[in-house]
C-alpha positions as CSV (number, residue, x, y, z in Angstrom):
1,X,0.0,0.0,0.0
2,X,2.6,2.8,-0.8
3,X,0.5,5.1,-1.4
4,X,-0.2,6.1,2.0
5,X,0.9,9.0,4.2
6,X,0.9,7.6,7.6
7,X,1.7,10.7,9.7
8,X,-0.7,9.6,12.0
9,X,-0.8,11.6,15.7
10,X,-1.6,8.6,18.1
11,X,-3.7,9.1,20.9
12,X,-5.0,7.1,23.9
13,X,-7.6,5.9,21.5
14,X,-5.7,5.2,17.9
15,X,-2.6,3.8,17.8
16,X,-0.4,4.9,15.1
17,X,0.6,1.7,12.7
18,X,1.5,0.7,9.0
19,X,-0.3,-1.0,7.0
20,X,2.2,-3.9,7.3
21,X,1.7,-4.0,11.5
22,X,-2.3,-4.2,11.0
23,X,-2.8,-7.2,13.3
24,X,-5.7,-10.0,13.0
25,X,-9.3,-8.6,13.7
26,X,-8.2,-4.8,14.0
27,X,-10.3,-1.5,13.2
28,X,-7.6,-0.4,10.6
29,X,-9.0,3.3,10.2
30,X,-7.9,4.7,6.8
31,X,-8.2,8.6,5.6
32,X,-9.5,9.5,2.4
33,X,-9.3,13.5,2.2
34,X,-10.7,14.0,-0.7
35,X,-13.5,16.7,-1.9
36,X,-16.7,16.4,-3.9
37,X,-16.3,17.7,-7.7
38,X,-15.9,21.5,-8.6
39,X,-18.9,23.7,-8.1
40,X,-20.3,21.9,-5.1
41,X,-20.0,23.1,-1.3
42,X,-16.4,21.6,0.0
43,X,-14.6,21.3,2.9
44,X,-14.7,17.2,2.8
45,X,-11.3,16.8,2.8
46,X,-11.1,18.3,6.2
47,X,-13.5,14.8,7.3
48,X,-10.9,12.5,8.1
49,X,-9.0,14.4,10.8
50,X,-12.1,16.4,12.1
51,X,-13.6,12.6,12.5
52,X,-10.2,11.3,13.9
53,X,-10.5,13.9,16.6
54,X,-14.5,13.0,17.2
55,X,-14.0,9.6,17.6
56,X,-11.6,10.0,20.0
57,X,-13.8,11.9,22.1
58,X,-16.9,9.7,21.6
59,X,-14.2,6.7,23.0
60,X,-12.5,8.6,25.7
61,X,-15.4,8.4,27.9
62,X,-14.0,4.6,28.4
63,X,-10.2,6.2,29.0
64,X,-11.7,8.4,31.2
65,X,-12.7,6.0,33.4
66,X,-10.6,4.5,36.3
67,X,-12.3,0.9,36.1
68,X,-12.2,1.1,31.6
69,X,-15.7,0.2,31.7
70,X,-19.0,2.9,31.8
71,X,-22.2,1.5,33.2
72,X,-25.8,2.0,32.0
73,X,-27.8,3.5,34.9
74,X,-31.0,2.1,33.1
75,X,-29.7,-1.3,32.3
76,X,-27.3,-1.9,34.7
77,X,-25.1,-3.1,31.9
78,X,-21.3,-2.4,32.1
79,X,-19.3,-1.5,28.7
80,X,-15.7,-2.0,28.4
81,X,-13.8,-1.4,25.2
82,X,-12.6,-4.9,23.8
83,X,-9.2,-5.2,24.7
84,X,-8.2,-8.3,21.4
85,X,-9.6,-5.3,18.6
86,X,-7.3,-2.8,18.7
87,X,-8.2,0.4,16.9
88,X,-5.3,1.1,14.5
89,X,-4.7,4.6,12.2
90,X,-2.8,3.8,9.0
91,X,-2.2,7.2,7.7
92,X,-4.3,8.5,4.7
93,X,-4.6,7.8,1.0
94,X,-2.6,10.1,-1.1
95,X,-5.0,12.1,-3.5
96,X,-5.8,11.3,-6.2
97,X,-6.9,8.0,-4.9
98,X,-6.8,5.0,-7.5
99,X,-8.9,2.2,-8.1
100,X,-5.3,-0.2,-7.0
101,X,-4.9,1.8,-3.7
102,X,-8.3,1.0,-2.5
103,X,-8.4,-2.3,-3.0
104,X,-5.4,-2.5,-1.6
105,X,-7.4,-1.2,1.8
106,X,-10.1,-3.8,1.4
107,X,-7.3,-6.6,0.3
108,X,-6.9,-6.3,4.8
109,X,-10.3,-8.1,5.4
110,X,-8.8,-11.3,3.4
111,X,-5.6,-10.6,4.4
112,X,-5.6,-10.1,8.1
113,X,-9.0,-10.6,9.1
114,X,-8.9,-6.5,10.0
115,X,-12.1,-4.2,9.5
116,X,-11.0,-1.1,7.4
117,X,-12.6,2.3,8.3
118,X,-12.5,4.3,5.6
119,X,-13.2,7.9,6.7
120,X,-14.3,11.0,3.9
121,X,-14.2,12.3,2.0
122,X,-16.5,13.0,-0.3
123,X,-19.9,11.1,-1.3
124,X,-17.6,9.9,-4.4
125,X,-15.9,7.3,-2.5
126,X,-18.4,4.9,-2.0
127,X,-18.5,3.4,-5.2
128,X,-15.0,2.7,-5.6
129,X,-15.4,1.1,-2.0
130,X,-17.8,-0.9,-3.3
131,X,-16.3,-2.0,-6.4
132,X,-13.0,-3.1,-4.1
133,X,-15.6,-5.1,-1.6
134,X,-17.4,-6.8,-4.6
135,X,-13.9,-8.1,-6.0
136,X,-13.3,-9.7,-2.6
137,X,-13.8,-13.4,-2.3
138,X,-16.3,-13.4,0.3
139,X,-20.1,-12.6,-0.2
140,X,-20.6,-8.9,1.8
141,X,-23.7,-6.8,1.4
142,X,-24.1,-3.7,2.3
143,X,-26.1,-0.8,3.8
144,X,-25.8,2.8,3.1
145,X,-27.0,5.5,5.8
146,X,-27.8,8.1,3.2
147,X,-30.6,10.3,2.4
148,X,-28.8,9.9,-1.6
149,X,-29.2,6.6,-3.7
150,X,-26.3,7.4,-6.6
151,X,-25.8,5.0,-9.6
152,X,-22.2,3.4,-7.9
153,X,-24.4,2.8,-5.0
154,X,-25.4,-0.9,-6.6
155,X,-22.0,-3.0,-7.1
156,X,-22.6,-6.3,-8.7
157,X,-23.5,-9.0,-6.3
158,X,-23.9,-6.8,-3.8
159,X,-27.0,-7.1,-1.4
160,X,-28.1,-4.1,-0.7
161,X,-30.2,-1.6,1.6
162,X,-30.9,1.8,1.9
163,X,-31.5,3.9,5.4
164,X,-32.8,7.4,5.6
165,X,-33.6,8.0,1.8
166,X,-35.0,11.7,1.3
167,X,-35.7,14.1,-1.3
168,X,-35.9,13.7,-5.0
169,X,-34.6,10.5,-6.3
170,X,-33.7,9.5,-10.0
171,X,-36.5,7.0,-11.3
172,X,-34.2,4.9,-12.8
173,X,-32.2,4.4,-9.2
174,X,-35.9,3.5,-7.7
175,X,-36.2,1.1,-10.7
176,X,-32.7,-0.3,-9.9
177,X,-33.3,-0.7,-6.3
178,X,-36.2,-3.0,-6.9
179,X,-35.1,-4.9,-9.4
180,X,-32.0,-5.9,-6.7
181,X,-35.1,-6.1,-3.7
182,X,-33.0,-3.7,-2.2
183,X,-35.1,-2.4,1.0
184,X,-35.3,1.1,0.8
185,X,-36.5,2.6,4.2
186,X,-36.7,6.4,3.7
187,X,-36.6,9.0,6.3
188,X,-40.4,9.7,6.6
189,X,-41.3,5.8,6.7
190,X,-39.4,6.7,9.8
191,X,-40.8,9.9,11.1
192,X,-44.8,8.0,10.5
193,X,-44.1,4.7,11.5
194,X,-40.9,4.7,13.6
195,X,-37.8,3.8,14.9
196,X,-38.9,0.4,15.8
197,X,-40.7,-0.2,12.1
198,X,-37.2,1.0,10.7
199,X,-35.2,-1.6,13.1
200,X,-37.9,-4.3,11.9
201,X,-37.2,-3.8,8.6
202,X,-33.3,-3.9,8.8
203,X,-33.2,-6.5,11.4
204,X,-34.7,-9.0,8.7
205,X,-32.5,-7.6,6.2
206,X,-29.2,-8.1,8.3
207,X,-30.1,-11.4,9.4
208,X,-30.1,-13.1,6.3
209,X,-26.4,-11.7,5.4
210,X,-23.0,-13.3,6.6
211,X,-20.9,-9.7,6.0
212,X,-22.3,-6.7,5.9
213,X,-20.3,-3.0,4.7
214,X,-21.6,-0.1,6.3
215,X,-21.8,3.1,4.9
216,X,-22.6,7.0,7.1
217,X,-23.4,9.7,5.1
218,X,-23.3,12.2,7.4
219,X,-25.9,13.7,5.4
220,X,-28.3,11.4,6.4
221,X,-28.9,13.7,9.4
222,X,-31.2,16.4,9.1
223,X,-29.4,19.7,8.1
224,X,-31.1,21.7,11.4
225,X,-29.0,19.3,13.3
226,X,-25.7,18.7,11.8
227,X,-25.1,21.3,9.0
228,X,-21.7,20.1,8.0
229,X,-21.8,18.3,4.7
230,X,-22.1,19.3,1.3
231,X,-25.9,19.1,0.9
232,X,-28.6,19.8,1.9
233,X,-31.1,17.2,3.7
234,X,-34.3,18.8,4.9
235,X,-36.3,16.5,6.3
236,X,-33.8,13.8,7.4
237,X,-32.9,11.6,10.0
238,X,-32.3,13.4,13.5
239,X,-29.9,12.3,15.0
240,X,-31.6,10.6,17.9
241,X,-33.4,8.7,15.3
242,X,-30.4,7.6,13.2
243,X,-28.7,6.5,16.7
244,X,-31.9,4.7,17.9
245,X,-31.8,2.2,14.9
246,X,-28.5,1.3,14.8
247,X,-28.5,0.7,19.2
248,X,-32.1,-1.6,18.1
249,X,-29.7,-3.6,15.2
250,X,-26.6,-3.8,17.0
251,X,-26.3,-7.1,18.1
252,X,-27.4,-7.9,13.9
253,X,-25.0,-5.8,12.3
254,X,-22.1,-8.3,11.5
255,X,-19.6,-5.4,10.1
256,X,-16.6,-6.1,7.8
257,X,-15.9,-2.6,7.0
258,X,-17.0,0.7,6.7
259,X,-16.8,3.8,4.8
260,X,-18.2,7.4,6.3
261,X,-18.7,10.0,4.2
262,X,-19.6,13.6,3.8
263,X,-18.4,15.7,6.7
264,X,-17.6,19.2,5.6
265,X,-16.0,20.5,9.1
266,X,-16.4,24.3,7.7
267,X,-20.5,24.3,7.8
268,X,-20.5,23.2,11.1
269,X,-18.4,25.1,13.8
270,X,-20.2,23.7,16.4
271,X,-19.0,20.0,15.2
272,X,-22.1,18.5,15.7
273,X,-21.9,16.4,12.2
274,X,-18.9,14.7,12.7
275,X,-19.7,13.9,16.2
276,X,-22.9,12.1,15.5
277,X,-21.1,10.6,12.7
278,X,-18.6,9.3,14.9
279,X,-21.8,8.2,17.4
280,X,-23.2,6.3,14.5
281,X,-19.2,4.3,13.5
282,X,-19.2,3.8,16.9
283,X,-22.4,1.5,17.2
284,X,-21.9,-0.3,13.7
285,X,-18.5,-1.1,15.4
286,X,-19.8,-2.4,18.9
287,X,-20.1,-5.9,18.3
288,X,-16.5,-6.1,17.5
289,X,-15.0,-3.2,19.8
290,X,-17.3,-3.1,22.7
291,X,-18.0,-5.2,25.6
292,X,-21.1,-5.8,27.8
293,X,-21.4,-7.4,31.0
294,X,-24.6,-7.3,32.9
């Protein structure tokens, strides 16, 4: 993979690491600074750091602690972070990224069992994400957490399912999505039936796949609550909502990777999109980085 720069700050949360020290089963977090094309709001290739730094703070709540663990008052339940997944930072992608440099970052699920985090960067990525996962030998569906369908959305053999869909969407991408009996659950299925409908629906879809590839568009939050990406999304997710189906799927959601897309740190001074972003990474990742004990 050389064409990485791996000046990575490590922190109590990341460790710094090259791609050749990735170790078996470990979050292997991977920038991608890239922006959306000319003409469109920017500031996406400021994502990867301003969601390096969010994470952090989202997990420090377990550093913080003297005993490593945090407790649910309402449960009882005790979290701990899991000490065999380490959470690794590989540097970034140089720009322009090639087709060859990300599967190289995909080429770590076969190789070393790790679970690539692939942090944006613009909405653009996805598809060559997808392309990389769908030349993997191992059958991996996925599910985007988008308000967007976009036509690189649909890689070949890829199961697919689509949360938080809003606004005006190409007929030809509805037709597409059918044809594939791709679930579609769109924000205002959510908004009239709720939460618990949406976990329903992608419960049954997650259980009948072995590997699944998760992709946050931070954009699939309404714009009144996070403001930092490049478009608009009136109407969308909140963020309590997005947060409440993942916690209802996460014991289903069997992740082999991730990519997250769309934060735009200079809409958003008070950081509220990449921290719910890094919220929502945070519970797709549970099952392999978090602990309970009741």
């Amino acid at each position: 993979m050389s064409s990485m720069n791996a000046s990575v700050q490590p922190t109590a949360v990341r460790q710094g690491a090259t791609p050749e020290e990735v170790s078996d089963g470990a979050i292997t977090i991977i920038g991608a600074p890239i922006d959306p094309a000319p003409g469109h709001r920017s500031s996406t290739a400021l994502g990867p750091n301003a969601l390096r730094l969010a994470l952090d703070d989202v997990l420090s709540v377990f550093h913080d602690s003297s005993s490593g663990a945090i407790e649910d008052e309402d449960s009882g339940t005790a979290f701990k972070l899991n000490p065999a997944t380490p959470l690794l930072d590989i540097g970034d992608l140089v720009t322009p990224i090639s087709v060859d440099a990300m599967k190289s970052v995909f080429e770590l699920i076969e190789s070393s069992s790790a679970v690539p985090i692939v942090l944006g960067g613009s909405r653009d990525l996805v598809s060559s994400c997808l392309e990389s996962v769908a030349s993997l030998d191992a059958e991996i569906a996925c599910v985007h957490l988008s308000p967007k369908m976009l036509p690189g959305d649909h890689a070949q053999g890829v199961n697919t399912c689509f949360v938080g869909t809003n606004g005006l969407i190409p007929q030809e991408l509805w037709d597409d999505a059918t044809a594939a009996n791709a679930p579609v659950i769109c924000a205002g299925q959510v908004y009239e039936d709720g939460v618990e409908t949406a976990v329903q629906s992608l419960s049954a879809f997650l259980q009948n796949q072995e590997l699944v590839f998760w992709h946050i568009d931070a954009a699939v939050v309404d714009s009144g609550h996070a403001a930092g990406t490049p478009d608009l999304n009136i109407g969308g997710l909140s963020p309590e909502q997005l947060l409440a189906i993942l916690d209802g799927v996460a014991q289903e959601t069997r992740v082999v990777g991730c990519v997250v897309t769309n934060v735009a740190p200079s809409f958003d001074k008070r950081g509220l999109s990449e921290f719910v972003a890094a919220e929502a990474l945070l519970r797709v990742l549970s099952p392999r980085l978090v602990l309970s004990e009741a």
